[in-house]
KOLSEVO-131709 format. One line per field, with one value per atom (N, C-alpha, C, O): atom name; residue number from 1; residue in one letter; x, y, z. Coordinates in Angstrom, 2 decimals. Layout:
BEGIN
atome	(CA, ...)
num	(NUM, ...)
residu	(A, ...)
east	(X, ...)
north	(Y, ...)
up	(Z, ...)
***
This chain:
BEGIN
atome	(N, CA, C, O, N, CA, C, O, N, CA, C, O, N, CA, C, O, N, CA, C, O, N, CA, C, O, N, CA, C, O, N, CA, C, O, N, CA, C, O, N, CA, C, O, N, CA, C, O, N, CA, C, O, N, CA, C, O, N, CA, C, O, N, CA, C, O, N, CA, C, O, N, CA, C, O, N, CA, C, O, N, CA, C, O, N, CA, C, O, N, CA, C, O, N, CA, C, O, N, CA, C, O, N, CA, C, O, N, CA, C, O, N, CA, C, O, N, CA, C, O, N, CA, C, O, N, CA, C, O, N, CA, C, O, N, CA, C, O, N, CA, C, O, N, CA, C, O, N, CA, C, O, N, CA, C, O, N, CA, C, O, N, CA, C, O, N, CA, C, O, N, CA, C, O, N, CA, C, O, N, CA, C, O, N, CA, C, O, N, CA, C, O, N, CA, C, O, N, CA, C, O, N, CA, C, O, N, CA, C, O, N, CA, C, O, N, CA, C, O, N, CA, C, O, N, CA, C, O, N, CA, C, O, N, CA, C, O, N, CA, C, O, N, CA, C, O, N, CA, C, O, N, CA, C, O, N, CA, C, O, N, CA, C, O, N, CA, C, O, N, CA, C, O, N, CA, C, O, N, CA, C, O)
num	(1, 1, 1, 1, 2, 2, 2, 2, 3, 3, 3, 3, 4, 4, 4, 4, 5, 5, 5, 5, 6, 6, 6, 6, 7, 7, 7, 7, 8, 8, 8, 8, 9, 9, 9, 9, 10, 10, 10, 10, 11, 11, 11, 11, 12, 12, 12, 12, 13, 13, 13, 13, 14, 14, 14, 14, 15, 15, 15, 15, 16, 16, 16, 16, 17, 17, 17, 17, 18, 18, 18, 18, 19, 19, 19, 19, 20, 20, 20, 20, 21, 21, 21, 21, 22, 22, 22, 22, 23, 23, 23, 23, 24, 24, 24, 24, 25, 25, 25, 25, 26, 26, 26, 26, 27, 27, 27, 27, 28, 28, 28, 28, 29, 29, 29, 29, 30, 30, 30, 30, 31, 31, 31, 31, 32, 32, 32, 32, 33, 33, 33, 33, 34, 34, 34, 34, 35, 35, 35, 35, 36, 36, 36, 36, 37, 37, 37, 37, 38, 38, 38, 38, 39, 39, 39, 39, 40, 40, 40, 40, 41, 41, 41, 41, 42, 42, 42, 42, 43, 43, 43, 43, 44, 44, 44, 44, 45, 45, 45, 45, 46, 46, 46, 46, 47, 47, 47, 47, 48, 48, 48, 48, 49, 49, 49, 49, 50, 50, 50, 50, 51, 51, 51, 51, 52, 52, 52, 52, 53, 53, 53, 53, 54, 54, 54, 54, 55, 55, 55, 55, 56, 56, 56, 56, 57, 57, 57, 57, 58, 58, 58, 58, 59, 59, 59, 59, 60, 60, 60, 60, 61, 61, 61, 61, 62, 62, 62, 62, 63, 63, 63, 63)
residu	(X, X, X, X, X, X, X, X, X, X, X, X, X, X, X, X, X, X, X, X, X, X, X, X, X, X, X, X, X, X, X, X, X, X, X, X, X, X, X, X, X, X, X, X, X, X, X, X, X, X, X, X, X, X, X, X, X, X, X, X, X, X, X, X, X, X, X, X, X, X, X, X, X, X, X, X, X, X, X, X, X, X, X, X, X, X, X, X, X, X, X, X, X, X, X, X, X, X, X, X, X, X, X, X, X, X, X, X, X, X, X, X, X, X, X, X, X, X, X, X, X, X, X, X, X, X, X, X, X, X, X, X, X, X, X, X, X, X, X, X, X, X, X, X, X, X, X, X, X, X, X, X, X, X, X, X, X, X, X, X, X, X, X, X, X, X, X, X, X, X, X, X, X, X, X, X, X, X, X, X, X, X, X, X, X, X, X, X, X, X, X, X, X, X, X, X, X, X, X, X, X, X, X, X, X, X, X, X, X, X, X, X, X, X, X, X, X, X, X, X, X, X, X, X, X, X, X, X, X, X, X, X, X, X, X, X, X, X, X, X, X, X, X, X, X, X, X, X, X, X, X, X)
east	(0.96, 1.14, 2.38, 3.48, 2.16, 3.35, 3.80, 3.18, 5.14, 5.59, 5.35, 5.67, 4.53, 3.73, 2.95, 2.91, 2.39, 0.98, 1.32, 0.79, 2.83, 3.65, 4.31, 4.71, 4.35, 4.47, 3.83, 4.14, 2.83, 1.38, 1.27, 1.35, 1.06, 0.61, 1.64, 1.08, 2.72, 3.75, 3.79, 4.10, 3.26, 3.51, 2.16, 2.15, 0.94, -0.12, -0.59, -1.66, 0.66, 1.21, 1.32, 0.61, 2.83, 3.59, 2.95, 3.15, 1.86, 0.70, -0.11, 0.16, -1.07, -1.77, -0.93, -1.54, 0.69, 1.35, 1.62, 1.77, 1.67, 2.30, 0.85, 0.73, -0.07, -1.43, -1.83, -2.27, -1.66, -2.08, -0.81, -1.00, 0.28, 1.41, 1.26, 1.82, 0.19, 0.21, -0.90, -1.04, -1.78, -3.28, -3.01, -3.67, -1.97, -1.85, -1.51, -2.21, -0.16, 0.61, -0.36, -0.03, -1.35, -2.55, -3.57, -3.90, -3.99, -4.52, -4.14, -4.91, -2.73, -2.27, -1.76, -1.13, -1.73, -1.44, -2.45, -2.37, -3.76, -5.15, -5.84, -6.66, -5.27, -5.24, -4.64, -5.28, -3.23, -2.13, -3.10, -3.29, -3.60, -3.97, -5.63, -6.09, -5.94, -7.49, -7.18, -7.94, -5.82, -5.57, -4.86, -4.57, -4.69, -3.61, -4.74, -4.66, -5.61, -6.71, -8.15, -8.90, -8.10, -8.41, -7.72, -8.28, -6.12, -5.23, -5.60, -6.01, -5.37, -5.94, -7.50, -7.75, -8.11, -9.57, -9.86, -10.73, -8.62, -9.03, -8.05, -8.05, -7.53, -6.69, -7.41, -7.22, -8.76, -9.16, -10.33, -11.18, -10.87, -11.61, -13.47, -13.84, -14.20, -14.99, -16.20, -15.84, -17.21, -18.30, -18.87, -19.14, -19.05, -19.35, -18.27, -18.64, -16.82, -15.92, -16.06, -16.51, -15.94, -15.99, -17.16, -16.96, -18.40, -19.10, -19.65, -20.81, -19.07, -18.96, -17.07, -16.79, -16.35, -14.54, -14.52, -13.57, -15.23, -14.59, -15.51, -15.52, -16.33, -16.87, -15.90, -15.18, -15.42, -15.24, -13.50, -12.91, -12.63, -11.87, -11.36, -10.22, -12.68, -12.36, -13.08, -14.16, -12.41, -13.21, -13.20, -12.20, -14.50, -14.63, -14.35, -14.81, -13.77, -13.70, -14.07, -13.65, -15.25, -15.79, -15.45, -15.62, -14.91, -15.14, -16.02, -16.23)
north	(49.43, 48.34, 48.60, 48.91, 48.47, 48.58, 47.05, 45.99, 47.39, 45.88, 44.41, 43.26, 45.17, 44.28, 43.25, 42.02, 44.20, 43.54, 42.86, 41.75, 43.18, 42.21, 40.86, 39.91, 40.92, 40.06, 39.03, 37.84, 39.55, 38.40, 37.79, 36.57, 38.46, 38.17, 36.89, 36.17, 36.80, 36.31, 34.45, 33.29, 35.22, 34.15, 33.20, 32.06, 34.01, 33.36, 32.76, 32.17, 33.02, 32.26, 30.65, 29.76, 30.87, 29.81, 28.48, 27.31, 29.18, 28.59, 27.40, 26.21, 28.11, 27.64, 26.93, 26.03, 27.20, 26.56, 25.08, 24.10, 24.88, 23.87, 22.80, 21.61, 23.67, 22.78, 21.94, 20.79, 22.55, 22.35, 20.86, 19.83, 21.37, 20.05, 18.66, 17.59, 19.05, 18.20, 16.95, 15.78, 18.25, 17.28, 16.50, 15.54, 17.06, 16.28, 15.56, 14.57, 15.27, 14.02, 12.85, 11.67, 13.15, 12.28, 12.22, 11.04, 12.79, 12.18, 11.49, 10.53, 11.30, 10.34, 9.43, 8.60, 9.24, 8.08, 7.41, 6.56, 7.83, 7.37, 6.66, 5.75, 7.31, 6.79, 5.60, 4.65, 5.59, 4.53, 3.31, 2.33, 3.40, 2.42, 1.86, 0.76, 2.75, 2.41, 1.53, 0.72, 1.96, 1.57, -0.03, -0.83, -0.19, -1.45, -2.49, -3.56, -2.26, -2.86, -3.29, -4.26, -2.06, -2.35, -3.65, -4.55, -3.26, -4.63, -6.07, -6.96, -6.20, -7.24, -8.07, -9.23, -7.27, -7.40, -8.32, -9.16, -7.79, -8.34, -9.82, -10.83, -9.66, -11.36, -12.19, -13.36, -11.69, -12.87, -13.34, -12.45, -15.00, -15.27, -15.05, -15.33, -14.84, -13.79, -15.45, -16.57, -15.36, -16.31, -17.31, -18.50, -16.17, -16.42, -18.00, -19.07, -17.42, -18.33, -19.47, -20.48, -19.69, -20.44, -21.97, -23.16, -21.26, -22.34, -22.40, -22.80, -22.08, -22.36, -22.37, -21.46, -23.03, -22.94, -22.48, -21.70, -22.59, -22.83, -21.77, -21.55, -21.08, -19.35, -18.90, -19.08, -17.96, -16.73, -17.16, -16.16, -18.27, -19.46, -19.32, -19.45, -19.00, -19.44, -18.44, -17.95, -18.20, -17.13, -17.80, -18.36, -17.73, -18.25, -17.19, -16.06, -17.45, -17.06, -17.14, -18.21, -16.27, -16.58, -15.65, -14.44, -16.15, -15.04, -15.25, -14.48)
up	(0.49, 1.43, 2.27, 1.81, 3.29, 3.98, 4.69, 4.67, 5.32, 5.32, 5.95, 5.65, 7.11, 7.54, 6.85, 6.76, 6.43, 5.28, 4.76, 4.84, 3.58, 2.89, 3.56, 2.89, 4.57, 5.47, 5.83, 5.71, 6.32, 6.54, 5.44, 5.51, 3.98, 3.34, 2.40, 1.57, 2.60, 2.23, 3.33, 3.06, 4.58, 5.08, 5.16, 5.61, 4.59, 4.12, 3.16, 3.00, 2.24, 1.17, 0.83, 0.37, 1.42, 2.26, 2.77, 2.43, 3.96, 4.68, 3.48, 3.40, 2.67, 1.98, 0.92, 0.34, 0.42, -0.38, 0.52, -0.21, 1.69, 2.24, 2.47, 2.15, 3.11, 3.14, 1.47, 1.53, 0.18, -0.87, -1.41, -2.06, -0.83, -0.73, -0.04, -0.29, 1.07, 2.06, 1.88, 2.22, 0.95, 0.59, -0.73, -1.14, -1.32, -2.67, -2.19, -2.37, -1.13, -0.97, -0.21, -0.33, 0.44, 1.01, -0.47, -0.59, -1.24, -2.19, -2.65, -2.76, -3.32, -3.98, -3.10, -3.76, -2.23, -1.10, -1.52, -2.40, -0.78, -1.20, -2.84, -2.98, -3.68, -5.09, -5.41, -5.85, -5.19, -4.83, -4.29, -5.02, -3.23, -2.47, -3.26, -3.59, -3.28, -4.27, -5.67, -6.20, -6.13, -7.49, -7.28, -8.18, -5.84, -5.58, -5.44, -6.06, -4.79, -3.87, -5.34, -5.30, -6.62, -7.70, -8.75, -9.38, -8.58, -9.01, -8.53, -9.27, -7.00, -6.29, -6.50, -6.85, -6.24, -7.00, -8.17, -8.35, -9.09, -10.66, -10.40, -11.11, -9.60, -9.59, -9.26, -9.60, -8.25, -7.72, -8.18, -8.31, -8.64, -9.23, -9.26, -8.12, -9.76, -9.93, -9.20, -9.56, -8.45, -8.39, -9.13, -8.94, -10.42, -11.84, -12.44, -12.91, -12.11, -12.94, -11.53, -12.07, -10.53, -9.62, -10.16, -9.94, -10.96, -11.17, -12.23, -12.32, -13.12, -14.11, -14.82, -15.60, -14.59, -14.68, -15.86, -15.95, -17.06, -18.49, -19.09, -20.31, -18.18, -18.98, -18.94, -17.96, -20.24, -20.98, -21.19, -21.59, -21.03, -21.06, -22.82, -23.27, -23.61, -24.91, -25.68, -25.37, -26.67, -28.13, -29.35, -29.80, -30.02, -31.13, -32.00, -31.83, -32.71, -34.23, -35.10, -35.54, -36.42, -36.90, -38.11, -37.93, -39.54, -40.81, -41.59, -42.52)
***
């Protein structure tokens, strides 16, 4: 190899090291936000509990 080659190849490196940085940091942006929007979701009251208030409210216990 001569130095060129080592060159390109170094800076094609680099290249694909920074793209692979760039997509993680947008995946997990994206995750973040899926996982927030999943949180939200579960706060808010389900149809189900709307009409009927006092489903799933209570557990029986039985030995």
């Amino acid at each position: 190899m001569d130095i060129a080659e080592i060159s390109m190849s170094l800076s094609q490196n680099q290249l694909m090291s920074a793209v692979g940085t760039a997509m993680l940091g947008k995946t997990l942006d994206l995750v973040e936000g899926q996982g927030q929007a999943l949180a939200e979701s579960m706060n808010t009251p389900s149809l189900e509990s709307l009409v009927y208030p006092t489903s799933g409210t209570m557990i029986d216990v039985r030995v």
